[in-house]
N, C-alpha and C positions, 0 to 999 in steps of 0.2 A: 774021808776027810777032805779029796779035794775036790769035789763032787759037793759038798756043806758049803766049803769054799766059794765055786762057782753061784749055786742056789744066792748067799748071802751077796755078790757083787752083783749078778743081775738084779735082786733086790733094791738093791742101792743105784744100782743105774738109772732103773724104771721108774722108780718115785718122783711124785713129782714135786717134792721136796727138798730145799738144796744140802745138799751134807757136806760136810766140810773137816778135816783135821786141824787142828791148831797148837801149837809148840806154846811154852812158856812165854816162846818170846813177842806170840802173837801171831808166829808165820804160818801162813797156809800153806800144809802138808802136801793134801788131797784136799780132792772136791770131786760128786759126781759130774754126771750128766746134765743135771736141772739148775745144780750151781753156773756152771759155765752158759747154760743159756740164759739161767736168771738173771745174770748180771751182764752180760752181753762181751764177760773178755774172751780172750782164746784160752784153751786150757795154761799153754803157756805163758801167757799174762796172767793170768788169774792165780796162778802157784808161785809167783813171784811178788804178789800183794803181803798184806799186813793186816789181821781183822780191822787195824784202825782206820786205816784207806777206807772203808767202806760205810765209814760213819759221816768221813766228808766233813771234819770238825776234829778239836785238838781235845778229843775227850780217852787220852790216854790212862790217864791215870782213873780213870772211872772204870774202864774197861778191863784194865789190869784186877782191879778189885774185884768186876763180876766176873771174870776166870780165875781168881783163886777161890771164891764163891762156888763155883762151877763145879772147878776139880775136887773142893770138898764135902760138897752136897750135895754138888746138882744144881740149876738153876733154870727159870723158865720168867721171861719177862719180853714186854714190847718195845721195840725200838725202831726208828730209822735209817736204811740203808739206801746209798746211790749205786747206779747202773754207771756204765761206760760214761753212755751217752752225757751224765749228771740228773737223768730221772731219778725223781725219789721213789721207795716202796714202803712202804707196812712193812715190819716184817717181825714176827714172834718165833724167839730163841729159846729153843730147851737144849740144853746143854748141861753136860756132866764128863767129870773127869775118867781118865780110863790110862794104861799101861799100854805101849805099843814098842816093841821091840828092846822092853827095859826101861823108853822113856816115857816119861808122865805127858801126857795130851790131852785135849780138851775136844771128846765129840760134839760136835754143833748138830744139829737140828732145825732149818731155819725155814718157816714157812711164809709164804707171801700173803699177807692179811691186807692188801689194799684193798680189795673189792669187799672185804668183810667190814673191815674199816670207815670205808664212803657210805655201806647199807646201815651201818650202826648210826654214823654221825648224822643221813637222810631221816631214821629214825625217831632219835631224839629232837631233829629239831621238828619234826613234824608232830612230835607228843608235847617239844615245846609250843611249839605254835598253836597247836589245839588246847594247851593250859591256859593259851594267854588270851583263846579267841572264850574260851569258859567264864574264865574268870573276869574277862569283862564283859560279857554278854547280859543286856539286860533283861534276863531273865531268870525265873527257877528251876533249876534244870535238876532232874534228880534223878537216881538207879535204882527201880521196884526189883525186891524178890519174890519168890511164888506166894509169898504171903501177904505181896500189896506194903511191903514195909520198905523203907529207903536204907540202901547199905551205901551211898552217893547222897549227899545235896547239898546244892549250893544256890545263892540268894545274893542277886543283885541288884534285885529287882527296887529294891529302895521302900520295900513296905514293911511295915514292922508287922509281927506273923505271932502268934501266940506263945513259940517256942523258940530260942534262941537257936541260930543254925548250925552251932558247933553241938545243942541237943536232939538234931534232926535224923542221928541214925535209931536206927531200930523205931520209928515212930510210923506214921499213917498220916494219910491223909486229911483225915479227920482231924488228926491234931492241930494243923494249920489253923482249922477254924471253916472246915467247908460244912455247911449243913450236911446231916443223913440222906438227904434225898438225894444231892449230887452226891453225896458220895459212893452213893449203890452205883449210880448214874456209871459213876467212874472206874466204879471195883467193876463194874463189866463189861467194859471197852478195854479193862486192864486185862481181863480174863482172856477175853477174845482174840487180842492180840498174841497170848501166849497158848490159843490155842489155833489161830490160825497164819500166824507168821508175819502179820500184813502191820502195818501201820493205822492209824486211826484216830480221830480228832473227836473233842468233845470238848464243852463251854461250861465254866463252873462257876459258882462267886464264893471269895472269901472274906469271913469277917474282922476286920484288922481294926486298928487302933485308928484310921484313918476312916472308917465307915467300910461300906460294904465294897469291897474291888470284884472286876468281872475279868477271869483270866478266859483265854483259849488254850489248850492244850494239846500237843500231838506225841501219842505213844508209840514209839518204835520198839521193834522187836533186835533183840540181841541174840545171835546163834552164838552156841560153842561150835568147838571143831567138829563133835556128831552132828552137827545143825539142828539142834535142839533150841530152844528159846530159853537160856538159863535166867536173865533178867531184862528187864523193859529199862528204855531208857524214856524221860516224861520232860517234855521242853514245856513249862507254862508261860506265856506270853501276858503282859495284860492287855484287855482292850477295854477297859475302865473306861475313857476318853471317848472313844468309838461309840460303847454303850450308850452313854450318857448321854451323847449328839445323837443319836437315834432316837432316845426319849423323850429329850425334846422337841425331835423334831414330829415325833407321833404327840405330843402332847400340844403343837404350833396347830397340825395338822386338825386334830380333834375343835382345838378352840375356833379351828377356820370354816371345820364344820356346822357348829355350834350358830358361829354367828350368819354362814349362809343359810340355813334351815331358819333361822328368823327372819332373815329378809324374805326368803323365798315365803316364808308363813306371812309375813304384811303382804306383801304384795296380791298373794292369793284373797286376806282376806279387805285387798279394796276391790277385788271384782264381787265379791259374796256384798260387799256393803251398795254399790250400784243395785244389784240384782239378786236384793233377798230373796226373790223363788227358788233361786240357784244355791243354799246356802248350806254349805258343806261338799256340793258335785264336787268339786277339785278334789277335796282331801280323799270322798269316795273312789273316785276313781282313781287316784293314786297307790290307796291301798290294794286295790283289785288288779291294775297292772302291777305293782310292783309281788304279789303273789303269783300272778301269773308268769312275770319275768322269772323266777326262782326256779315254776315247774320246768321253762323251757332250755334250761340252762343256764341260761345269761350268763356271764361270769360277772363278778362281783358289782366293777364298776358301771356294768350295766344296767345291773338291777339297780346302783342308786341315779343314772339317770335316768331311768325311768318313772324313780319315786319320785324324782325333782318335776320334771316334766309332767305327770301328772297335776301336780299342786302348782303347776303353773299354762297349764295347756293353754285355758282359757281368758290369759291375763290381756290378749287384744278385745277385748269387750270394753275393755277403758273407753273404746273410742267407738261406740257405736251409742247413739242416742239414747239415753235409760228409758225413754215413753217405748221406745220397740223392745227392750230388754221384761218389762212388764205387762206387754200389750193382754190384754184377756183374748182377743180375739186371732183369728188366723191374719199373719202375715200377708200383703201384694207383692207379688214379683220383686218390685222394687225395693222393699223393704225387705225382703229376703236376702236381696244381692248385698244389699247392707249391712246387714248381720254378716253376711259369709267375709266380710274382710277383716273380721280378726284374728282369723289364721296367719295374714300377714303381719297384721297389726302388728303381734304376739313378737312375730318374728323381729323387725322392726326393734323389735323395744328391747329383746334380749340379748339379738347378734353381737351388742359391744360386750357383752360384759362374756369376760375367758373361764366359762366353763369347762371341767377336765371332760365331757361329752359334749355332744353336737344338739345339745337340748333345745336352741332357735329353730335348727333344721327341721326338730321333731314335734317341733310346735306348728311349726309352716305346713307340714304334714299332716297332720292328726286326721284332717276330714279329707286325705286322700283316697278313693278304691283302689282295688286291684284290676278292676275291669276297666279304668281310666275314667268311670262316670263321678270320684268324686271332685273338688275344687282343694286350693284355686286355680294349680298349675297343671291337673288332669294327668296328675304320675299313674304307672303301673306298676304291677307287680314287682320288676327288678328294680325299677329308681326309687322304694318307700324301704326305708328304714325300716328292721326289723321292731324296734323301740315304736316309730310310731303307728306302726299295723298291731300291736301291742296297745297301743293309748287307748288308738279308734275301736276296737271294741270295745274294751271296758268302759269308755267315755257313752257309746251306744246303750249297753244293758243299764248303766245305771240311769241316763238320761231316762230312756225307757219305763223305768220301775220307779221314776220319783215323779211328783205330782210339780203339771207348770200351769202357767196363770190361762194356758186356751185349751188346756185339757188333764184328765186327770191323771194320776199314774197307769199304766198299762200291770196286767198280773204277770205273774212271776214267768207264766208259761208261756204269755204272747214275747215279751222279752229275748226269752231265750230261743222262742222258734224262729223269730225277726234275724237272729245273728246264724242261723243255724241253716235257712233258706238263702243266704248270704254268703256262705262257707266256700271260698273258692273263686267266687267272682266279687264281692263286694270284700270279703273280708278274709285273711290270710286262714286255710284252712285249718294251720295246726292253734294259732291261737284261739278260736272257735274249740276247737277240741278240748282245750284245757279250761278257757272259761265255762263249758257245758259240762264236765268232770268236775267243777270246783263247786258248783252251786246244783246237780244234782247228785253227784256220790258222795263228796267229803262234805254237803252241807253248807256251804258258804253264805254268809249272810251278810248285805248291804248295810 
């Protein structure tokens, strides 16, 4: 027995706990170990208190009530208690009544729940605060299950959606009003994310009462505590706005196209109108460089200025006499050197106007070599544009193979051996390669 005795006051020592007797009258009996330091008195101060002292407030008559509660039930509730110093604590009482030496007492139970308290109250306001950052977010933000269905959604977004939002659990995507195609689109960046953990974005449009809206959407993955992905959480953003300024601005863009390909096409044909023998070369060799631009790569807006530049290589001809533009006969020195200045000319006329390439440059170029024998500025190899060592030959084959007023067309074959004996010194190797592939393996035709 005294031995059970011991066991049971070490127990009570060692907790960290505070325990405590208490008389009818409220007086404190005993108290462990944990009591006397919880509360910071000496044992001997502390056995001379009143449980009401520890409320620090005139709530006698409450207290009285919860220890006759106590001794006759039992009692377990949270309250407030101060320390010496007048710190407050949390503190959660279970208490019930018990006999000790014939008189009735009240064992207390009393555990310090501040730090549980502070993590609860950090809690809630953080699940407040995330309600209130949801619930005004202008967005639709929703909870998929493995079935692609919403057990979560909410609509702030300010677009009216085919189904009311308080109708939106258990439904799909589709029900919003997204086409089948995004919606596969969707089911499998949904999938994905639930089978690789990762997050993932994808662009959808929905069909509202307002016309068509263009959302963004990014799918996060939600782990349980096995870190499994039980459901995806789906933020839709719209970029409706954003869209629609891109559309127009690719449709500003298209129409700017539109109407430079008609200037660029006048212009082209006042040189064909001086010098009908000449009538269509531009457009020829536009076609043929900008084919050959393709094979060599080019990227995009290269190949189109080179289709421009083509159709405009020759537009310094404006200014060269039309009796030498038609002459039947062969050129003098002089009237040659005459002719060769509308490579400037060209340039001259086109350097104001802001094209998104260097298409004056490539015009000033065209009758450069690589060996530095052509004009007017006698570039080589590393100073000529790729664009216009691209021009200069195609401009060569097709001159070549079209009939002019002092001679007639050359055959197909002198043509191409003219560019082919030129490969390297007169004319950029690799272009030669592809205009000689174009017109005799894939058949190309003038």
């Amino acid at each position: 027995m005294q031995k059970r005795i011991q066991k049971y006051q070490l127990l009570a020592e060692e907790i960290s706990d505070a325990i405590f007797f208490i008389d009818v009258e409220g007086n404190i009996l005993e108290a462990n170990n944990a009591a006397i330091k919880n509360y910071g008195y000496s044992r001997e101060e502390f056995l001379t208190k009143r449980i009401f002292e520890l409320s620090g407030s005139n709530k006698e008559e409450i207290i009285f009530k919860e220890m006759e509660f106590g001794n006759r039930e039992g009692i377990i509730f949270e309250t407030i208690h101060f320390r010496k110093d007048g710190s407050a604590m949390e503190v959660e009482m279970n208490s019930h009544g018990s006999l000790l030496e014939g008189k009735q007492i009240l064992l207390s139970i009393v555990r310090d729940i501040t730090a549980r308290k502070f993590a609860e109250n950090a809690l809630i306001k953080s699940e407040k605060d995330y309600r209130t950052l949801v619930d005004n977010a202008p967005d639709i933000i929703a909870r998929l299950d493995r079935s692609y269905r919403f057990v979560y959604f909410h609509n702030r977004s300010q677009i009216d959606l085919n189904i009311p939002t308080k109708l939106m659990i258990g439904k799909t995507f589709i029900d919003l009003g997204i086409c089948d195609a995004d919606y596969k689109k969707l089911e499998n960046v949904v999938q994905w994310v639930f089978e690789n953990k990762y997050e993932k974005s994808i662009n959808f449009e929905l069909a509202t009462s307002k016309g068509i809206q263009y959302y963004n959407t990014i799918i996060v993955p939600e782990l349980n505590k096995d870190g499994i992905v039980s459901t995806v959480l789906s933020i839709s953003r719209s970029v409706t706005e954003t869209v629609l300024a891109q559309n127009a601005m690719v449709a500003s863009l298209e129409k700017y196209r539109k109407l430079l390909d008609g200037i660029v096409t006048a212009l082209s044909a006042v040189v064909e109108v001086r010098d009908p023998y000449t009538s269509g070369h531009q457009n020829r060799v536009s076609k043929l460089a900008t084919t050959m631009a393709i094979l060599l790569d080019l990227d995009e807006d290269a190949v189109e200025t080179v289709r421009i530049t083509g159709l405009l290589h020759d537009i310094g001809k404006m200014y060269v006499p039309t009796e030498l533009l038609v002459k039947p006969t062969k050129l003098s020195s002089l009237e040659y050197e005459i002719i060769k200045i509308h490579s400037e000319a060209g340039y001259n006329i086109l350097k104001p106007v802001d094209f998104t390439g260097p298409i004056a440059e490539i015009v000033y170029q065209h009758h450069e070599r690589m060996d530095g024998s052509g004009y007017p500025r006698k570039l080589r190899t590393g100073e000529i544009l790729m664009e216009a060592r691209i021009i200069s030959v195609a401009d060569v084959v097709e001159a070549m193979m079209s009939h002019r007023p002092y001679r007639p067309a050359k055959t197909f074959d002198e043509a191409l051996a003219e560019i082919e004996r030129g490969a390297g010194t007169a004319y950029d190797r690799d272009c030669v390669q592809v205009c000689l592939n174009l017109f005799r393996d894939k058949g190309y035709q003038l």
